[in-house]
C-alpha positions as CSV (number, residue, x, y, z in Angstrom):
1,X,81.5,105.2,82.0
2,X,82.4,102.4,79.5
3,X,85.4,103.7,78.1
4,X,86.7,104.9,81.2
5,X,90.5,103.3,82.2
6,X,89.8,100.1,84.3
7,X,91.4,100.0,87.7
8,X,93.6,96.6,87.4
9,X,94.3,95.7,90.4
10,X,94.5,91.8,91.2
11,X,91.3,91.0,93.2
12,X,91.3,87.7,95.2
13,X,90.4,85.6,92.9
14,X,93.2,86.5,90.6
15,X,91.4,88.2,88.0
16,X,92.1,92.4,87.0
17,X,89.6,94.2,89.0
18,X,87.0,96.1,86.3
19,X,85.9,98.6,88.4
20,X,86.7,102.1,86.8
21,X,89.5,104.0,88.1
22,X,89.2,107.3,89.8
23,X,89.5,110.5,87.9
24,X,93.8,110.9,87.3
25,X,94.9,108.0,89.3
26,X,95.5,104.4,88.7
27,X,93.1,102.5,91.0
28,X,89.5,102.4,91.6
29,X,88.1,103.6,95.2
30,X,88.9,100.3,96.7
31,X,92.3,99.7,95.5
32,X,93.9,102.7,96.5
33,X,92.9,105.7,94.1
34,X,90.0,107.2,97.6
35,X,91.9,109.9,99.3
36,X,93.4,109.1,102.2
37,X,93.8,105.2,101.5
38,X,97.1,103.4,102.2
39,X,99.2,103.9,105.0
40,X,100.2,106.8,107.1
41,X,103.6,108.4,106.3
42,X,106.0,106.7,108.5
43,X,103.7,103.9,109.7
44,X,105.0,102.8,113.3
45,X,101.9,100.2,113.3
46,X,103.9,97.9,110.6
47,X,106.7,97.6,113.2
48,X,104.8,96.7,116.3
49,X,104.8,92.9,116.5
50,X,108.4,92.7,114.7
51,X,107.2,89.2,112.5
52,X,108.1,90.6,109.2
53,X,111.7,91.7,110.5
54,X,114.6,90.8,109.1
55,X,116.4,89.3,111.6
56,X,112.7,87.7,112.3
57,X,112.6,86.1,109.4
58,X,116.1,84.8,109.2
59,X,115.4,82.9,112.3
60,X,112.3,81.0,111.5
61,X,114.1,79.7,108.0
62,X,117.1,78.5,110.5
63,X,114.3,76.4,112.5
64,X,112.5,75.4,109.9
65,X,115.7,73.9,108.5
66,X,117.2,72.9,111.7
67,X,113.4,70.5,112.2
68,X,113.8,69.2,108.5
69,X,117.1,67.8,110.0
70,X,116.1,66.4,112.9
71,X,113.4,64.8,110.8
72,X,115.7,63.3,108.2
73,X,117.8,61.9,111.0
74,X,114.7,60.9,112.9
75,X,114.1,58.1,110.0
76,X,117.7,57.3,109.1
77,X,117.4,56.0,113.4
78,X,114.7,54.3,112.9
């Protein structure tokens, strides 16, 4: 059990995860070496709310950047 190949997956705080790694996979149990784990083949769930879209995303950088200006012009006014 001691010389059996670590998992390695980055836990939360950071460090390599030293659980062992299932038997010809990569990953322990809870990182992704059970059977069955990760997501379903063509996964219609990661689409439902559209917030990691592309065109999503692209929009909330333009009004991100279009409050920083209002906010630099807010203290050249004042």
């Amino acid at each position: 059990m001691l010389t059996s190949p670590r998992c390695g997956a980055k836990t939360r705080s950071g460090a390599p995860c030293q659980a062992p790694a299932v038997s010809g996979k990569a990953r322990c149990r809870m990182h992704g070496g059970a059977k069955g784990s990760g997501a379903p083949k063509r996964n219609s769930n990661a689409l439902t709310h559209g917030l990691s879209t592309a065109e999503a995303i692209k929009a909330r950088k333009a009004l991100r950047e279009l409050i920083r200006q209002s906010r630099n012009r807010a203290k050249l006014v004042e």
